[in-house]
Backbone as numpy.savetxt, mean C-alpha at the origin, in Angstrom:
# Nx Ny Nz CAx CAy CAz Cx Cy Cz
-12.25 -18.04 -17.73 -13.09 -16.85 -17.73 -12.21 -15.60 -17.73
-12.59 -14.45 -18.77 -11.99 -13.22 -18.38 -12.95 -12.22 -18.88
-12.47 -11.08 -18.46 -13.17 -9.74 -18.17 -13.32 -9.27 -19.83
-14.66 -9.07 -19.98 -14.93 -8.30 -21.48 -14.08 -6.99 -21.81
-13.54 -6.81 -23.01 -12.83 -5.65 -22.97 -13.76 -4.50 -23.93
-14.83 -4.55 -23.28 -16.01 -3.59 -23.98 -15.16 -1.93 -23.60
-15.70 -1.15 -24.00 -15.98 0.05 -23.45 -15.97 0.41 -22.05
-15.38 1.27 -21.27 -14.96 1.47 -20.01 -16.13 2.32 -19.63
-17.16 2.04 -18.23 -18.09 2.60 -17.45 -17.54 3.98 -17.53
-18.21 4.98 -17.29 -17.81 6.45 -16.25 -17.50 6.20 -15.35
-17.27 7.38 -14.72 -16.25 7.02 -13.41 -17.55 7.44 -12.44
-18.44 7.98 -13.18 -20.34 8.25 -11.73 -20.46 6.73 -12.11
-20.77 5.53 -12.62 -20.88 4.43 -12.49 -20.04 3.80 -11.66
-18.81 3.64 -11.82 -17.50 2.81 -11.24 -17.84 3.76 -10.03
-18.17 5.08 -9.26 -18.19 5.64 -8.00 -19.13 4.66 -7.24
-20.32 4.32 -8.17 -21.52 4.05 -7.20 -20.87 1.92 -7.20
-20.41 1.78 -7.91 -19.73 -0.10 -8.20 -18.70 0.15 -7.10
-17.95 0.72 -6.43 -16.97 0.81 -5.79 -17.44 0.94 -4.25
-18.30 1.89 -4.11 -19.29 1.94 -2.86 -20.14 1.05 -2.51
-20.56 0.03 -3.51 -21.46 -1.08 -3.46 -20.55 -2.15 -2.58
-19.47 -2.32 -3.28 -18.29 -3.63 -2.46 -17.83 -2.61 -1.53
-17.56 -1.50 -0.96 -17.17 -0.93 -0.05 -17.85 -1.90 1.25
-19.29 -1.18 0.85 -20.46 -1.61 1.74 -20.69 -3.40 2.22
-20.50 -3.92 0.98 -20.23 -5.54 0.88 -18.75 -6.05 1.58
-17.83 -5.33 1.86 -17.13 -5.78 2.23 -16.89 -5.72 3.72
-17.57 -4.40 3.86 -17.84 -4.06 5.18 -18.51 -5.53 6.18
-20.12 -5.66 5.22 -20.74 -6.19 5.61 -20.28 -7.50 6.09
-19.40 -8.26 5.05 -18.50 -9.41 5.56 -17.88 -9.25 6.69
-16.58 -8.56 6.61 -15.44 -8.35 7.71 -15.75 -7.48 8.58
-16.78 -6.26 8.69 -16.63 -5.43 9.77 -16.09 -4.04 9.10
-15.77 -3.29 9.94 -15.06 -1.64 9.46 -13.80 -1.97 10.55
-12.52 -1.82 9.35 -11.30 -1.79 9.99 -11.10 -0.59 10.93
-10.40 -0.26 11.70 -10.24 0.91 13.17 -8.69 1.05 12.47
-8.55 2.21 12.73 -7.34 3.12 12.37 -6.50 3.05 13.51
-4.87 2.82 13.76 -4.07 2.01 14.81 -3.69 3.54 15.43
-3.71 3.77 16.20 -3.17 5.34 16.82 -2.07 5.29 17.12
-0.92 6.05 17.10 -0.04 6.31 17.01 1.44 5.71 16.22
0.81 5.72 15.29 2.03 5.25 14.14 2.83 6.27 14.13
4.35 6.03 14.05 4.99 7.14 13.41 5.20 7.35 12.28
5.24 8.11 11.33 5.28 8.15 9.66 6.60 8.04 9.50
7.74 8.23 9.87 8.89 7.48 9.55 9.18 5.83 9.71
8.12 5.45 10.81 8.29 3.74 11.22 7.39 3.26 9.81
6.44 3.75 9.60 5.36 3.46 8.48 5.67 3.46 7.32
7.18 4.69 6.87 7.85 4.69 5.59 9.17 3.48 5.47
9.42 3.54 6.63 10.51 2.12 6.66 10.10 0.79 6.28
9.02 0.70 7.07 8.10 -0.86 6.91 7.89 -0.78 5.56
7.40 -0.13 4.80 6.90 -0.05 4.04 7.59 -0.46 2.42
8.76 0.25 2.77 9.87 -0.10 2.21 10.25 -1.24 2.32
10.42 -1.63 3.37 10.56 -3.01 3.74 9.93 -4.26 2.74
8.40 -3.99 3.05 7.27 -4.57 2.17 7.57 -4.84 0.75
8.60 -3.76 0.22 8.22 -4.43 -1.27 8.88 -5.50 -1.70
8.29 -6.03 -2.38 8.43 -7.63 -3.75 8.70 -8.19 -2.50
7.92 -8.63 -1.15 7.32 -9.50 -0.41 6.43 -9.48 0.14
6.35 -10.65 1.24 4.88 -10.60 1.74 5.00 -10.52 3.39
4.12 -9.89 4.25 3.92 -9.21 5.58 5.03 -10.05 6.28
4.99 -11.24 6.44 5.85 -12.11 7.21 6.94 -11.91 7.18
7.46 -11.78 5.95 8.82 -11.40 5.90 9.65 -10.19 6.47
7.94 -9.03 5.68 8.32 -7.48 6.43 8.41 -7.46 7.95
7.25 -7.99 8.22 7.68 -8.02 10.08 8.60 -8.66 10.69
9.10 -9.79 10.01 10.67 -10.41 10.71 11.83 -9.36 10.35
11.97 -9.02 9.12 13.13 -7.85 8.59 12.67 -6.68 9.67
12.09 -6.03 9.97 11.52 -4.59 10.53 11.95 -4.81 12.01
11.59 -5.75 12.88 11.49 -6.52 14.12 13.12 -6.86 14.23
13.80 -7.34 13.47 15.15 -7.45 13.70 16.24 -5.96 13.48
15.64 -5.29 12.58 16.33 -4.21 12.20 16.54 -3.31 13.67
14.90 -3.13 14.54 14.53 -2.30 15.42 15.34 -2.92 16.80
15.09 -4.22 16.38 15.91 -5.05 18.00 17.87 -4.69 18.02
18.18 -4.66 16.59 19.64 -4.38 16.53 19.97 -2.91 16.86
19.18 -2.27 16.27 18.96 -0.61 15.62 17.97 0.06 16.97
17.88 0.27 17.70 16.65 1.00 18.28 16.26 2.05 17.90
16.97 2.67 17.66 16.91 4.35 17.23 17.38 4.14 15.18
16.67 5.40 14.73 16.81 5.31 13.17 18.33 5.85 13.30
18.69 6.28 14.13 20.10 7.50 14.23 21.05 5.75 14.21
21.04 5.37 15.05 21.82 3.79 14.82 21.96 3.23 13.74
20.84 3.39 12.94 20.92 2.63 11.48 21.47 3.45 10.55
21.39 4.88 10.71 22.25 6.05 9.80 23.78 5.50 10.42
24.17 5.45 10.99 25.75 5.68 11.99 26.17 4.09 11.83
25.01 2.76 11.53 25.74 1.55 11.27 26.31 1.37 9.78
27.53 0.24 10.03 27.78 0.25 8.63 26.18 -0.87 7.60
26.68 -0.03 6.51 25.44 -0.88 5.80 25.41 -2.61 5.75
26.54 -3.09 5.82 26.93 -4.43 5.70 25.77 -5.31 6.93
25.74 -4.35 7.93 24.90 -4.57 9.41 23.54 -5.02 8.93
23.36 -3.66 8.60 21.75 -3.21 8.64 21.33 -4.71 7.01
22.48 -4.59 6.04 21.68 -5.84 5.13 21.67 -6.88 5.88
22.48 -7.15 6.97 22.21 -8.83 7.46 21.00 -8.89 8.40
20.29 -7.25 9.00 19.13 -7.44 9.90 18.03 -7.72 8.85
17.84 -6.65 7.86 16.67 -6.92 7.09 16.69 -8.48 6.39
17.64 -8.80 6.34 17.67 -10.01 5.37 16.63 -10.79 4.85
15.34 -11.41 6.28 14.69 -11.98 5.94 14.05 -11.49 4.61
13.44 -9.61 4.59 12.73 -9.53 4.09 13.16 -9.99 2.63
14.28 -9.87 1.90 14.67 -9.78 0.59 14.73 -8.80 0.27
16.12 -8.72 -1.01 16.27 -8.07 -1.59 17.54 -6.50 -0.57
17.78 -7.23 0.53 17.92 -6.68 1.79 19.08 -5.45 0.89
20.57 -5.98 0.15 20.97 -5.11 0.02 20.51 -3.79 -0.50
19.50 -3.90 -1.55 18.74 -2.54 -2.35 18.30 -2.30 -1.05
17.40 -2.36 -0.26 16.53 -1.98 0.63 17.46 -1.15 1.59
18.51 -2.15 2.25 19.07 -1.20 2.91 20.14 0.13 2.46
20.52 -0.24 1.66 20.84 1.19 0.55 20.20 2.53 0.47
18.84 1.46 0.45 17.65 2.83 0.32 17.31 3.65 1.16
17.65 2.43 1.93 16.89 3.55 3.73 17.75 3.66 4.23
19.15 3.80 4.06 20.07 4.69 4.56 19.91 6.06 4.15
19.95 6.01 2.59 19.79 7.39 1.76 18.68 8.03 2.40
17.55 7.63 2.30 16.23 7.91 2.86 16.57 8.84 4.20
17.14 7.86 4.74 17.46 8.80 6.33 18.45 9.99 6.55
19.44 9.75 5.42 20.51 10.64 5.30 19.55 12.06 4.90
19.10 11.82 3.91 18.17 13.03 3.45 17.35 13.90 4.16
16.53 12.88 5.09 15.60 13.51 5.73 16.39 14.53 7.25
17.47 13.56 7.37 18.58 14.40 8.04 19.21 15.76 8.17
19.57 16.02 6.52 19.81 16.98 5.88 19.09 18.11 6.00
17.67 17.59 5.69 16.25 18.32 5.41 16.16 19.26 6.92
16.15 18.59 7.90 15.22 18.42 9.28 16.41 18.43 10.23
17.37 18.17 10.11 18.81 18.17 10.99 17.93 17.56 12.02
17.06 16.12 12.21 16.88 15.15 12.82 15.82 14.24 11.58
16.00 13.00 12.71 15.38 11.84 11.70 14.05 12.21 12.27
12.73 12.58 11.83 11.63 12.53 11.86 10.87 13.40 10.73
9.83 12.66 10.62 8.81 13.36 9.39 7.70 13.86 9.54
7.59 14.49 11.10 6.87 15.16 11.83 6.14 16.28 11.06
7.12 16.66 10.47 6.88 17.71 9.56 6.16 17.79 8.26
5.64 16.51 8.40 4.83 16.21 6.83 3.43 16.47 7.31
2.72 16.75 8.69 1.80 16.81 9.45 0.91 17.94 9.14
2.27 18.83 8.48 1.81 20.09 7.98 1.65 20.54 6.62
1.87 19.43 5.73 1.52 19.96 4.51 0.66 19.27 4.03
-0.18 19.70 2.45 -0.79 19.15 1.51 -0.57 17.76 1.44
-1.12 16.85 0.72 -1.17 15.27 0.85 -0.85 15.29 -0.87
-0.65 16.35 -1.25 -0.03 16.84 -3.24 1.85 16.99 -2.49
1.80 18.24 -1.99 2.77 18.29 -1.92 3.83 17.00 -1.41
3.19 15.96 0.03 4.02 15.28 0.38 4.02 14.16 -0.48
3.19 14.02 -1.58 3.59 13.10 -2.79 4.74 13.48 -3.47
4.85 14.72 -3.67 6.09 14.91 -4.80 6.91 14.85 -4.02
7.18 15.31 -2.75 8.45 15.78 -2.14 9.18 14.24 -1.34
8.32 13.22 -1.11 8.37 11.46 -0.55 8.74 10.86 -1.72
7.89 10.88 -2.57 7.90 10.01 -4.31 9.40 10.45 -4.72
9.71 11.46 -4.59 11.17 11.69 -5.29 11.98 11.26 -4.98
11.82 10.45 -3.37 13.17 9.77 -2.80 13.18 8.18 -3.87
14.59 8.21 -4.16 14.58 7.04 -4.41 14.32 5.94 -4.03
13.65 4.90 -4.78 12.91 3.48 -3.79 11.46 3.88 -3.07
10.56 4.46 -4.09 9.56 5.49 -3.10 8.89 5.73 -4.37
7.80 4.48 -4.62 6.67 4.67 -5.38 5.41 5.15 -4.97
4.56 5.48 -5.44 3.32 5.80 -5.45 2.64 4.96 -4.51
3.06 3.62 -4.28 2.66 2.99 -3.37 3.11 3.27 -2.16
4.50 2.91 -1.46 5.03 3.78 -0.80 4.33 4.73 -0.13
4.18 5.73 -1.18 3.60 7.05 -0.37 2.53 6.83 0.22
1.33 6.46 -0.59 0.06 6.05 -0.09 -0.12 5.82 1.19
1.16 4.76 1.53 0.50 3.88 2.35 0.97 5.04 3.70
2.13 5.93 3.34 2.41 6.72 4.61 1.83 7.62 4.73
0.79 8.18 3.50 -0.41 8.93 3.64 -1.49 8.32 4.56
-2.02 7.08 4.14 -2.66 6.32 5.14 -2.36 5.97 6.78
-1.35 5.53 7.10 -1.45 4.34 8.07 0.15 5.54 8.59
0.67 6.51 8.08 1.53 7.25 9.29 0.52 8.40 9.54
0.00 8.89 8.16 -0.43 10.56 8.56 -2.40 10.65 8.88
-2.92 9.52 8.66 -3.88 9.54 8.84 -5.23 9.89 7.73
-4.08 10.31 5.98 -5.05 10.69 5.39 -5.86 9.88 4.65
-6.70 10.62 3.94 -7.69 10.02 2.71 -6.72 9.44 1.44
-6.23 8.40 1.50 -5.17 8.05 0.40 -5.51 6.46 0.17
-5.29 5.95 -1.17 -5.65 4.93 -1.19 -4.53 3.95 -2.00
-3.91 3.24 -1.30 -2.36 2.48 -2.05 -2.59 0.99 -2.47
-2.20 0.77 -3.99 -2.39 -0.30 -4.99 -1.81 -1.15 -4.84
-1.59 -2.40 -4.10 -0.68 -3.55 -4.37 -1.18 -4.34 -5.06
-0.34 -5.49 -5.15 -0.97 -6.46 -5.85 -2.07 -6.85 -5.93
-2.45 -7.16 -4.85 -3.93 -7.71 -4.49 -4.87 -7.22 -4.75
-5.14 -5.48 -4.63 -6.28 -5.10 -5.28 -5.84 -4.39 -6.79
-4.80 -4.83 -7.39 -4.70 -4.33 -8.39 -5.37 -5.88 -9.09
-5.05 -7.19 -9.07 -5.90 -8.09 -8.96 -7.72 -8.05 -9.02
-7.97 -7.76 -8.13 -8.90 -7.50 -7.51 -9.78 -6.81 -8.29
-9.34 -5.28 -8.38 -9.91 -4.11 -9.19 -10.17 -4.82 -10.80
-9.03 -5.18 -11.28 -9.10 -6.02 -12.89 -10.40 -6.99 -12.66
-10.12 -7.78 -11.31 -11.41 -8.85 -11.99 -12.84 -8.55 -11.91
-12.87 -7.73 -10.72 -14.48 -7.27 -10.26 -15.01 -6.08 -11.37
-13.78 -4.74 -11.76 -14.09 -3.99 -13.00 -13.49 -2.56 -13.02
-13.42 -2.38 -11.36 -13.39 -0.80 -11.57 -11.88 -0.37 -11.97
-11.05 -1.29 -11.86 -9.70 -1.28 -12.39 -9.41 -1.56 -14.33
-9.11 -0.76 -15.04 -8.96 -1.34 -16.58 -7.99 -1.96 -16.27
-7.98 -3.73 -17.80 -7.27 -4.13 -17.27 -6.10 -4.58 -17.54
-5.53 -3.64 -18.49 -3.93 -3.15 -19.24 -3.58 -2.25 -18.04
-3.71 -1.54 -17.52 -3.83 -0.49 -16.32 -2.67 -1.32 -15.55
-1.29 -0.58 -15.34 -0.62 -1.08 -13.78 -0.67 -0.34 -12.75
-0.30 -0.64 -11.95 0.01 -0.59 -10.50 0.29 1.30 -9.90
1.09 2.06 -10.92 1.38 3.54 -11.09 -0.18 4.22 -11.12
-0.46 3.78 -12.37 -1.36 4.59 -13.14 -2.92 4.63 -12.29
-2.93 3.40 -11.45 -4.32 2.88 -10.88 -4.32 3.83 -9.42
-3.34 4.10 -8.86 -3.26 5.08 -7.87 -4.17 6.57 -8.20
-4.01 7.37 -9.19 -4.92 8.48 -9.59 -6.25 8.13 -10.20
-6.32 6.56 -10.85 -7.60 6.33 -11.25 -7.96 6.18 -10.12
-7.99 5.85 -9.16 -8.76 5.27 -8.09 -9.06 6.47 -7.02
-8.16 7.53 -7.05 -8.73 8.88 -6.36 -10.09 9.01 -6.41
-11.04 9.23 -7.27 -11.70 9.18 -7.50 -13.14 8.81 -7.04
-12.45 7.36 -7.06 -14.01 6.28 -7.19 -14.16 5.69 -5.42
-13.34 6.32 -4.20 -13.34 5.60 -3.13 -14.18 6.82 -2.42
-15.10 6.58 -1.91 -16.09 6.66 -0.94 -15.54 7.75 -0.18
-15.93 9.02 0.21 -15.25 9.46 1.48 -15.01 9.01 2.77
-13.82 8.93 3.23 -13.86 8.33 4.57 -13.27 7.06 4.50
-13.66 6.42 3.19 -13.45 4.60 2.88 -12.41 3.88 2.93
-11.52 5.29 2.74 -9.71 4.44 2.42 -9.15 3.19 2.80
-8.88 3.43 4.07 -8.85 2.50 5.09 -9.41 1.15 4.77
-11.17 1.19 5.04 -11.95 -0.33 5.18 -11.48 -0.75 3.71
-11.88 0.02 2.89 -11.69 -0.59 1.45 -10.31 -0.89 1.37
-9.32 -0.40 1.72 -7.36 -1.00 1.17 -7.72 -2.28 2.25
-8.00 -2.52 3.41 -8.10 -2.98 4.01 -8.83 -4.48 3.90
-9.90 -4.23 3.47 -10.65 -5.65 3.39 -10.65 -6.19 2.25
-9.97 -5.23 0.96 -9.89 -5.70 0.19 -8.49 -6.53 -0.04
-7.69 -6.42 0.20 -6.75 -6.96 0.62 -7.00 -8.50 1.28
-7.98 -7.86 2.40 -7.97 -9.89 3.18 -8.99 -10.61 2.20
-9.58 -9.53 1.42 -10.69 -10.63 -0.12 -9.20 -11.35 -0.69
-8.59 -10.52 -0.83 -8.08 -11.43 -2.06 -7.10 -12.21 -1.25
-6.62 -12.05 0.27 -5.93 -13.51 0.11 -6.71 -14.38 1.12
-8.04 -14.36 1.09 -8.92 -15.21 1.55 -9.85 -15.96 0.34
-10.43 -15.18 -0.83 -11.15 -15.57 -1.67 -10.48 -15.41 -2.89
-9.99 -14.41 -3.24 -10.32 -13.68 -4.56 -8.22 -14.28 -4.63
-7.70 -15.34 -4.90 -6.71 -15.03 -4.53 -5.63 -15.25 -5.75
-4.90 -15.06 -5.91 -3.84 -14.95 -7.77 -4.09 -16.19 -8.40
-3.92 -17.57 -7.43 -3.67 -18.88 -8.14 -5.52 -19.36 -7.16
-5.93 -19.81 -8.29 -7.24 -20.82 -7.51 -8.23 -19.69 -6.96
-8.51 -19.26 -7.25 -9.36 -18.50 -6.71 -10.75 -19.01 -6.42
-11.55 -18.34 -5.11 -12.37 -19.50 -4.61 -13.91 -18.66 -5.08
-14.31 -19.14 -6.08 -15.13 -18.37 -6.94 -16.80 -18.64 -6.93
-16.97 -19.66 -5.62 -18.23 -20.60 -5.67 -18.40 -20.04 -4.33
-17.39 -19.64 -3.36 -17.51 -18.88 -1.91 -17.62 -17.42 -2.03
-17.39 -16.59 -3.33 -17.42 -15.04 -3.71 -18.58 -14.39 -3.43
-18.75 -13.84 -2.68 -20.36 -12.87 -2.14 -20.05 -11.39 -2.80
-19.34 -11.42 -3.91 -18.91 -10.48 -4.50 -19.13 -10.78 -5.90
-19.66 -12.02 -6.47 -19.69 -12.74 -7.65 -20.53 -11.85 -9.08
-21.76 -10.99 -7.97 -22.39 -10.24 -9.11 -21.30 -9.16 -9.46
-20.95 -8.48 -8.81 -19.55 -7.30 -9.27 -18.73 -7.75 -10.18
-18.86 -8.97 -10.89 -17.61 -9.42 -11.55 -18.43 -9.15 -12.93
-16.92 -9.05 -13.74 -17.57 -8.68 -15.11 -16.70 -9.37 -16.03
-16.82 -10.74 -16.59 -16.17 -11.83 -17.09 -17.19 -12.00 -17.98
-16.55 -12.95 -18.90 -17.47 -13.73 -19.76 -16.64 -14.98 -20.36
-17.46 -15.98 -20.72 -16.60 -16.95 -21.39 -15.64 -17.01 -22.14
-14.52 -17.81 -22.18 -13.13 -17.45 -23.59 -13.89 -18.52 -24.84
């Protein structure tokens, strides 16, 4: 089965299709609660951490980094050779830790201390361009330190609901991972960010999932827009 490649809805259609599974997803899992007191530098590290793996890994790499490292000032002042053997689990450890040295060096520079306290105060435009430009610091990335450090209305694409979005509709589905970040401004609910990155996420690695997908348990099945090959 795959998705018709008819003509693409409006985006007042895909608003009210997007609020429908908002609501449906709700209805399944509940409304996710927002964690209080994240720091947006711990939230940009992890995060970093996160990419091209999966949570398990990030929380063993993050959890060892912090147990060696307590302070971010430790991980600026260790040699890098260190900091790749803490992250290790996650993969890919040498790029990563490369990155978030630079990362920290910068913000150093910026702030003559490590904190991003200061992002509290600007636009959620501006701290896209001025985050996104660090190297190793996609669109996803940012999102998520828009979300889950600063508290805003931001909504960040991983795999799963880039998945997700392709099969149910509101995602086109040549569309990657970059481009689906500004389409999706749009079409999320005020307020929704959160439940929707959130539950949509545990859809797809509960139901909706890359390999096998469990398509006879989907309470989401009318939202789909497939047709026979």
């Amino acid at each position: 089965m795959r998705r018709s490649e008819g003509p693409w809805q409006r985006h007042d259609d895909l608003k009210v299709k997007v609020k429908r599974i908002a609501l449906l997803l709700e209805r399944e899992y509940g409304v996710p609660q927002r964690e209080k007191g994240s720091d947006p530098l711990d939230i940009l590290i992890q995060t970093i951490l996160s990419q091209n793996t999966n949570d398990l890994n990030r929380d063993r790499a993050y959890e060892r980094l912090k147990s060696r490292f307590p302070l971010w000032e430790d991980v600026l002042s260790a040699k890098t050779e260190a900091v790749i053997s803490a992250i290790r689990p996650g993969g890919l450890a040498g790029q990563k830790a490369r990155r978030i040295r630079e990362i920290l060096r910068r913000i150093k520079k910026r702030e003559k201390k490590l904190s991003l306290s200061f992002l509290k105060g600007m636009d959620s435009e501006e701290i896209k361009k001025l985050i996104g430009g660090l190297k190793g610091v996609g669109p996803k990335t940012v999102h998520c330190l828009l979300l889950f450090g600063l508290g805003r209305d931001a909504f960040p694409v991983d795999t799963h609901i880039l998945r997700i979005g392709k099969r149910l509709g509101f995602i086109p589905e040549r569309m990657d991972a970059v481009k689906a970040h500004p389409w999706m401004v749009p079409l999320i609910p005020k307020g929704k960010s959160l439940s929707l990155h959130l539950n949509l996420i545990r859809f797809g690695r509960s139901i909706c999932k890359a390999r096998r997908p469990q398509c006879k348990e989907c309470f989401l099945a009318e939202e789909r827009l497939y047709h026979s090959q």
